[in-house]
N, C-alpha and C positions, 0 to 999 in steps of 0.2 A: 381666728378669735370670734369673729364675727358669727362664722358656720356654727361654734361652741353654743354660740347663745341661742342661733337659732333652734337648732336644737334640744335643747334646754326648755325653751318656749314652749316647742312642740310637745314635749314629754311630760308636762306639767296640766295637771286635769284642768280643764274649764271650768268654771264655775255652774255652767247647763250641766257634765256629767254628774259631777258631786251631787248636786242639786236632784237630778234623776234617780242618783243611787241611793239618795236618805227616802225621797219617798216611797222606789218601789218596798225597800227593807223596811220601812214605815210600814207599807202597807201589810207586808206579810206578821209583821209583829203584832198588827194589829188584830189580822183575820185570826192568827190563834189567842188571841187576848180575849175576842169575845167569844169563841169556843171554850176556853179557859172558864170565861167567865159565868157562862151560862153552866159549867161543872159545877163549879166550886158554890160552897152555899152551908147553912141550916144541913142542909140533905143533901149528900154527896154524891152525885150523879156520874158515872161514868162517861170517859169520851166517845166510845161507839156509839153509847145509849143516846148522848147530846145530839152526833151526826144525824146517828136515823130519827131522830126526831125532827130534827131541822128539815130533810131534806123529805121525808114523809109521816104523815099524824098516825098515833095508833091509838088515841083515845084514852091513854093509860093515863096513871097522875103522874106518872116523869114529863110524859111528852107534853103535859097539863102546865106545870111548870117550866119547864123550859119555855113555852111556847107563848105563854100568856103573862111570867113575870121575867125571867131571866134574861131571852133573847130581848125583848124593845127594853129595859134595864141597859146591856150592854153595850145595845144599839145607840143609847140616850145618854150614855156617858162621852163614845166613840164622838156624837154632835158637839155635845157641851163642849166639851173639852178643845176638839176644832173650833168651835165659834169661837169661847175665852179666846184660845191664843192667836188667831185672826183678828181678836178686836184691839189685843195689844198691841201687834205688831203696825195695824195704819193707828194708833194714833201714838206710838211711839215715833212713825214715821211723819205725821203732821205737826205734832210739836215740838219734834227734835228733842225729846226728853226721854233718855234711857232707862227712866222708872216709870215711862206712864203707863196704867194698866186699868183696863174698867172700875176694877176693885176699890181703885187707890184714887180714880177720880169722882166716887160716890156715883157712878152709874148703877152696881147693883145694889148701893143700898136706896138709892130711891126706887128701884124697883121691889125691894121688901118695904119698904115704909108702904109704898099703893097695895102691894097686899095686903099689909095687916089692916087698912083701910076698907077694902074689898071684904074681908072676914067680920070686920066690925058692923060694916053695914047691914050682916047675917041676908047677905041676899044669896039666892041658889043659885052660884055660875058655876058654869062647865068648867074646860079647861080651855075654852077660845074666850071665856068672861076674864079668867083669871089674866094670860096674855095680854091682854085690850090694858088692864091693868098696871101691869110689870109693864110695858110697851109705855103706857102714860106717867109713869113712875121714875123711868128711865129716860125720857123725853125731856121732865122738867127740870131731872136733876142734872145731867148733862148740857141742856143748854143756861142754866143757870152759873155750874163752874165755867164753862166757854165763854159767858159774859162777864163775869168777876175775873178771870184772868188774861182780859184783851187786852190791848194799849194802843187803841182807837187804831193807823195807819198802819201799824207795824207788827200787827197780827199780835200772836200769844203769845204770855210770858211763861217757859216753861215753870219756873219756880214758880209763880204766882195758880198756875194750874196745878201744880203738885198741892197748894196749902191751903187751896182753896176745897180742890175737891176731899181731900183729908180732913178738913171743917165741916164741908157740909155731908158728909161719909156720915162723920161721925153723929151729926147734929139730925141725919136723917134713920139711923138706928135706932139712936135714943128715943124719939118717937115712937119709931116701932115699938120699940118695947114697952114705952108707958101707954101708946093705946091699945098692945096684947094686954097689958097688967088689970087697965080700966075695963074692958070689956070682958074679962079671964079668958083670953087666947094665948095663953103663953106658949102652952102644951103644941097648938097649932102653928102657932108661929114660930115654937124653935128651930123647927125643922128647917124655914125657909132662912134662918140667921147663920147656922149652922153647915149648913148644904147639905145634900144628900140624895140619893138618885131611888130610896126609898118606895116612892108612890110614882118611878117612871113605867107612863103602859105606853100602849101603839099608839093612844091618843098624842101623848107628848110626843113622842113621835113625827106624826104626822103633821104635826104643830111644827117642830123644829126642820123636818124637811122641808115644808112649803115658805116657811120664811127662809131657809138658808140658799134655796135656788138664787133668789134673787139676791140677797146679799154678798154669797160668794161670788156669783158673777161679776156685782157690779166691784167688788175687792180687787178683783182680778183684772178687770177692764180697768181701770184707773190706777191701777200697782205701779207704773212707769211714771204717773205723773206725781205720786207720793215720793220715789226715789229723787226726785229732782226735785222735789218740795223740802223734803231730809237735806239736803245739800245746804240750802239757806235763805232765807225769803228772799234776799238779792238777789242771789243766782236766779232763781225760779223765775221771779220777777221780768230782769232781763233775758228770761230764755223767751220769755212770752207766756208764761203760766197764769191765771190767773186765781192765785192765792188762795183766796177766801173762797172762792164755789168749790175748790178742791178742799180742801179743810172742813168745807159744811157738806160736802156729800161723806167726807169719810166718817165723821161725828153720826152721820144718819146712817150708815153701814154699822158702825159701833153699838149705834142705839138698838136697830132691827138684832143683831148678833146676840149682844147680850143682853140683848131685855128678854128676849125668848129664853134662852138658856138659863136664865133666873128663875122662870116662870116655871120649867120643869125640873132646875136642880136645885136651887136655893142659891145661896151668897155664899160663893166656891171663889175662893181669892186665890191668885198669886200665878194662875195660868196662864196665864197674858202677860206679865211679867219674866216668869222665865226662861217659857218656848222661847219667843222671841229672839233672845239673847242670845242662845244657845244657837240657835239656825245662824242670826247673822256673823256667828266666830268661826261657822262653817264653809257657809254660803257666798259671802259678803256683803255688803252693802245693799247689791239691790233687792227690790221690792217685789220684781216680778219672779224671783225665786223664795224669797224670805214668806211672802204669802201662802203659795203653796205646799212649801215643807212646813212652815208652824200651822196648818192646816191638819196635817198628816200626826205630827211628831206630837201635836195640842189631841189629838185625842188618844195617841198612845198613851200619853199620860195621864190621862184621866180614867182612861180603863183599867190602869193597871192598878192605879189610887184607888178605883172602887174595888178591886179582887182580894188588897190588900183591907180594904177597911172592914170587909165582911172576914179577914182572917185572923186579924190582930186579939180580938177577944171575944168568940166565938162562946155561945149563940147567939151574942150582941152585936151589934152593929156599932164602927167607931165613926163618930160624922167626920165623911168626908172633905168635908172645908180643913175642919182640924190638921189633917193630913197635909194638904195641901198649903194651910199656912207652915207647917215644920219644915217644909220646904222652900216653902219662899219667902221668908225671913231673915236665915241666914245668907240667902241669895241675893237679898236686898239690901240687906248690910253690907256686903261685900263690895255692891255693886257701888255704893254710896261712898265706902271708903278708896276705892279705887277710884272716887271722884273722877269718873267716865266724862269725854269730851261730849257735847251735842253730836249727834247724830249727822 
């Protein structure tokens, strides 16, 4: 009997294999996602044409396009969409709250409220102005819900983080919008309410890889002390964890994550929410696998949200927030009514 089980044990995947097999299939789904995506468009580009373009310039207006809007477009979706769902998954895992997600804790909307700030000021910033921005937008909205949902000793209250940041979400839009309305930026600010990978070049780019070196890593480096932070601030506690520097580096991994990826795609909700979910029904529980395939599997789906949004009602473009809330909505409901345990 005993043999039976061991057995059994053995033939039963690891959680490391599972975990290897989503990302490498992640990845390949991804690499033709943005081959896909650099096709598909306005103007229909064939696959050969896309290849030789990518892999050498012929000057022509294909390789024009591809190479100057389409490639860092799908590049910039591929980031976004890894950071979203990297920022939900730590601090899903710091607050032990299986709905928390940038969106829902008013992190990207203070990151649109500093823009429309930014725009109103009518001064000339680049796209390292606009960041500095979303970065400080994100900074004050996120540690403002972290402080209205503490309970001084005992860390955070995940409900009180949920209603909080959904208050100040909402109370940091509304602004937006009334001082796009007062200054006539609406036009300019829809975009960034909206989301939408629109105006992504190599600059955003290049913006979102220089911040995400250091945010992924440090995700990654701390991923085992978030699984045992997930467990229960006791446990943690008595493992010898100390709480609160872990909770306020991952809040500042969250900030770094999504306050960039605002700043090039807009206020794209529901990604973070749920990758997430989805990895950990697969994965399990821990953090040091859940970070790296919502990593993967968060910008599958954002690629493929942008290939879709550019198809759906063609020559138009449908914002892809919209998309992305149809989807996580229903997800969120669900998740609510299954009245999910803490984490």
């Amino acid at each position: 009997m005993v043999n039976i089980i061991v057995k059994k044990n053995k033939t039963k995947p690891t959680r490391l294999i599972i975990s290897s097999l989503l990302i490498i299939t992640g990845l390949i789904i991804l690499f033709f996602g943005i081959i896909l995506s650099s096709s598909l468009g306005a103007k229909h580009i064939s696959l050969d044409v896309v290849v030789n373009s990518i892999t050498s310039y012929h000057g022509d207006i294909n390789s024009n396009i591809i190479r100057d809007i389409r490639l860092p477009r799908a590049i910039s979706a591929a980031l976004v969409g890894a950071f979203l769902a990297a920022s939900g998954a730590i601090m899903q895992g710091i607050t032990r709250n299986p709905i928390a997600d940038p969106s829902i804790m008013g992190i990207t909307q203070g990151a649109t409220f500093s823009i429309s700030i930014a725009f109103a000021m009518k001064a000339s910033i680049g796209g390292s102005g606009l960041m500095l921005f979303a970065f400080a937008g994100a900074s004050l909205s996120g540690l403002l819900v972290y402080l209205l949902s503490s309970r001084s000793i005992k860390g955070v209250s995940p409900i009180k983080l949920v209603l909080a940041g959904t208050a100040l979400g909402t109370l940091l839009i509304s602004l937006a919008t009334g001082v796009a309305m007062y200054f006539n930026l609406s036009q300019q600010l829809s975009f960034w309410i909206s989301g939408g990978l629109v105006t992504a070049k190599w600059q955003g780019v290049r913006l979102l890889a220089s911040v995400g070196v250091f945010g992924v890593i440090a995700a990654i480096i701390i991923s085992p002390k978030i699984t045992i932070l997930s467990l229960g601030e006791e446990i943690a506690i008595g493992l010898g964890q100390k709480t609160n520097i872990i909770r306020f580096i991952g809040i500042v991994i969250v900030i770094l994550l999504s306050g960039s990826s605002v700043a090039v795609a807009g206020n794209i909700a529901f990604i973070g929410l749920i990758v997430p979910q989805i990895v950990r029904s697969l994965v399990g529980p821990d953090y040091r696998f859940i970070i790296p395939c919502s990593l993967v599997l968060g910008a599958v789906l954002l690629v493929y949200s942008d290939i879709a949004s550019r198809m759906i009602n063609q020559p138009y473009e449908t914002p892809i927030g919209a998309l992305t809330v149809l989807l996580g909505v229903p997800f969120f409901i669900y998740i609510v009514r299954k009245e999910a345990k803490p984490l």
